[in-house]
Every structure is written in structure tokens, then in C-alpha cells.
C-alpha positions, -999 to +999 in steps of 0.1 A: +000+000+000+009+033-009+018+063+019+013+097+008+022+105+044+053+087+042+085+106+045+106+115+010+142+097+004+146+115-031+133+146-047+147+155-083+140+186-098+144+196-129+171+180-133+196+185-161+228+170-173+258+168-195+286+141-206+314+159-225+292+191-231+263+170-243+230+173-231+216+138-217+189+149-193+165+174-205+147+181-168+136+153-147+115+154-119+109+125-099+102+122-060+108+087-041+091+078-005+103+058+022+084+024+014+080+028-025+100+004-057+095+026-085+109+015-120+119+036-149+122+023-184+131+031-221+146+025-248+186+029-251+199+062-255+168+077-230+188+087-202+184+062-181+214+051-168+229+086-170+203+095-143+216+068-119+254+080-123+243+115-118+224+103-087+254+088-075+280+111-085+300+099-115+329+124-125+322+123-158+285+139-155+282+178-154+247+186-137+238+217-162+206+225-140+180+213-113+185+202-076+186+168-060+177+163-024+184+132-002+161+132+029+156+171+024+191+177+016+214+187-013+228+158-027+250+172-057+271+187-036+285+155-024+314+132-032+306+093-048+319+083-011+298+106+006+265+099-008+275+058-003+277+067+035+244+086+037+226+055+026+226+057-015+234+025-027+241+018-072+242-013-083+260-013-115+247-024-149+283-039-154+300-045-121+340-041-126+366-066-117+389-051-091+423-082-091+441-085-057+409-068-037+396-094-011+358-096-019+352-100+019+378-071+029+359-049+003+327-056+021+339-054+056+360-018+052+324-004+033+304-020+057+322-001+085+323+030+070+283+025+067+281+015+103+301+049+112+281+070+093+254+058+114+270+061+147+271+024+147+303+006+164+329-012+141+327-045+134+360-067+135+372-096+115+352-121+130+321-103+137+320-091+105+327-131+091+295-139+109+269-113+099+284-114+059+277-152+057+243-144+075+233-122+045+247-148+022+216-167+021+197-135+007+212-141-022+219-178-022+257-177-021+287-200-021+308-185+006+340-194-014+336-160-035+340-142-006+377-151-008+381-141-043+392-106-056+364-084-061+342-098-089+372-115-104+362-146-125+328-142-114+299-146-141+274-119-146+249-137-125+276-140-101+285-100-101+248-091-097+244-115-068+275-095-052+260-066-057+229-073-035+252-095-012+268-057-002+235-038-005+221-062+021+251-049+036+251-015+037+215-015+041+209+019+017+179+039+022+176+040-015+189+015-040+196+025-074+199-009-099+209+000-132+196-026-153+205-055-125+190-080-149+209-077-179+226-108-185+208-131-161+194-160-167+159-170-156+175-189-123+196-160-114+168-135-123+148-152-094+175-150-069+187-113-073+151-105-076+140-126-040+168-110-028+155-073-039+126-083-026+136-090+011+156-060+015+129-040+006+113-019+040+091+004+050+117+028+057+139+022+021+131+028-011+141+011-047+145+027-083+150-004-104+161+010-139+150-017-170+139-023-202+119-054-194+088-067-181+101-096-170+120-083-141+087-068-129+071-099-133+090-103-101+097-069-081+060-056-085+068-019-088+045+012-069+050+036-099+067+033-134+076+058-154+091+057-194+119+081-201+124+093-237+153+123-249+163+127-215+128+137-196+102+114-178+073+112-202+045+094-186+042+078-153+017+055-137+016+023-117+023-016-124+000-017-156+019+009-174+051-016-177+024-040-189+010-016-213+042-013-231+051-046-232+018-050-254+019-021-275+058-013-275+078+024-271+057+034-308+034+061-289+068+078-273+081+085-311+041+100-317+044+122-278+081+133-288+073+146-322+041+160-308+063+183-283+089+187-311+114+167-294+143+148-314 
């Protein structure tokens, strides 16, 4: 169920944004409350992913225009690091490989700096050991990768399972997933899904970016919303996703050349 009451994670305004003095985003507005999965789709080349990099501060991306705020606050104005502290979480379309980085070490030094921002106490070796294999089972995993370099070797189900492994971590207050299903297979689909699933709160929020239904099939969404040329152009709830898996991105070309956008 839906609280209008509830308290807003994310507020996007007008936002607008660059990559090598080109315009991507063309003024999005979007707000997130505690307790909501909202999902945003298009085709490629819509913005999509640009929005979760500007959300999460990639150096490449020039914000050109608009504000973000996180809980009420100005969120531009942070470091990648910073805004990982507070409780934003991305999960990467392609997770990199990072050779002769323990995966567990990894999890353990973010984990604490998490835990600090929160006023929480620091976890050693072995307390640590004990609540990462706890949140292993979230995500159905062999406890072998977590003595492997940082997504090393790992397949792309494998990578995507890593990336919930350290959001049920972190514990974000939002998670951003850049198209967490691309590459999956049906089994692993399930499993980073479930694990989506269980992490999701009351208090946290999700923006699952996507082009397909099928990941919806299994992380009902609150609100959708299709991006074309850089703008949310309609938004609505689950049936929306279902709508244009019937009918296809067609009627965005007709909206676009109605506003006289290319």
C-alpha cells in the first residue's frame, strides 16, 4: 500500500545534465518515498542510466541545471563516497573486476564506514565473518567467492548476486539498480530479484532501472515511469510496464514529435 504520508528519500528537480558538453537529461523530476519500488524504463539512449550516475556522482557527468535532495538535503554537492555513506546504494549495470581486492575485505571496510556514518560501532574480522555469511543466504551464495578478488572470475549472474550480497550490507535507504537484470538467466533473475525483494522496507526505497517486463514480473513496482530524450514522459503504476510490453515504445516517437522533441 501506498503512503502519501510517508516521509521523501529522493526529490529530483528539474534536473539536467551533461557528458562531455552533451546534453543527456532534458529536466527530470521524480520524487521517491520511504516504502516505495518505482521503475523507470526506455529505450537505449533515453537517459536512463545517465540518471543513476548523476544520482550517484560519477565524475564524468556535469549537472547543467535542477537540484537533488536526499532526505531534504542537497545531494549534488557530495562526493561518490559521501552519498555511499548517507545511505545511497548503485548497483551497477556492469560490475567491474577489481584483481588482488579481497571480496570479503571490500565488504567489511564499506560495511564499516556504513556503520560509522550511522554512529554504529565497528565491526572486527570475526564479527563481521558472521553477519556477511548471515546475509549470504539472501542471495543464495557459495561463501568461497568471498575469498576471491572483487568480482574476479565471477559470471554476470555471479556479479549481480554481489552486488545485492553488499546492498544487504550496507543497508541503503535508496537503491539504485541500473539494469541488475541484464545478463541473467531465468534462475539467477529469481535470486537477485527474492533477494531485492527482502531487502525492501518500509523505511527504504528502490528505483529499479529496466527495459523489461520480466524483471517486474518479479519486483511488483508502486510507480513506473518511461523516459524518452532525456525527460520522464509518462508515469503511472504496475499496468503501465504491462502496457508497453503490449503495445511497445511506438506512442513515445508520436508524444516526442508532438512536443517537437528529437
Amino acid at each position: 500500500m501506498i503512503r502519501s504520508d510517508a516521509p521523501v528519500l529522493l526529490e529530483i528537480r528539474g534536473l539536467k545534465a551533461s557528458v562531455e558538453d552533451q546534453p543527456i537529461l532534458h529536466g527530470v523530476d521524480l520524487t521517491i518515498r520511504a516504502g516505495e519500488i518505482h521503475a523507470v524504463m526506455g529505450r537505449n539512449g533515453s537517459g536512463k542510466s545517465t540518471l543513476s550516475k548523476v544520482l550517484a556522482g560519477h565524475p564524468a557527468y556535469t549537472v547543467t541545471d535542477g537540484a537533488v535532495l536526499y532526505r531534504g538535503e542537497d545531494l549534488l554537492g557530495l562526493e561518490p563516497e559521501q552519498r555511499a555513506r548517507i545511505g545511497l546504494f548503485l548497483g551497477f549495470q556492469y560490475p567491474v573486476e577489481i584483481p588482488g581486492v579481497s571480496n570479503l575485505e571490500f565488504l567489511r571496510v564499506a560495511t564499516n564506514a556504513r556503520r560509522a556514518e550511522l554512529g554504529h560501532d565497528e565491526l572486527d574480522t570475526f564479527a563481521f565473518e558472521d553477519l556477511v555469511r548471515e546475509r549470504l543466504a539472501v542471495v543464495q551464495m557459495d561463501p568461497a567467492f568471498l575469498e576471491r578478488s572483487v568480482n574476479e572470475g565471477f559470471s554476470g549472474g555471479e556479479k549481480k548476486r554481489n552486488e545485492i550480497l553488499q546492498m544487504a550490507l550496507l543497508e541503503p535507504l535508496v537503491a539504485i539498480l541500473d539494469e541488475t537484470d541484464s545478463g541473467l538467466d531465468i534462475d539467477a533473475l529469481r535470486i537477485v530479484a527474492g533477494g531485492v525483494n527482502q531487502l525492501a522496507s518500509p523505511d527504504n526505497a528502490t528505483l529499479l532501472i529496466t527495459h523489461y517486463q520480466r524483471l517486474l514480473d518479479l519486483i511488483t513496482p508502486d510507480h513506473v515511469h518511461v523516459m524518452a530524450a532525456g525527460r520522464i514522459l509518462r508515469s503511472g503504476g504496475p499496468e503501465l510496464a504491462l502496457e508497453l510490453e503490449r503495445t511497445g515504445y511506438e506512442w513515445v516517437d508520436q508524444e516526442l514529435a508532438v512536443a517537437g522533441v528529437s
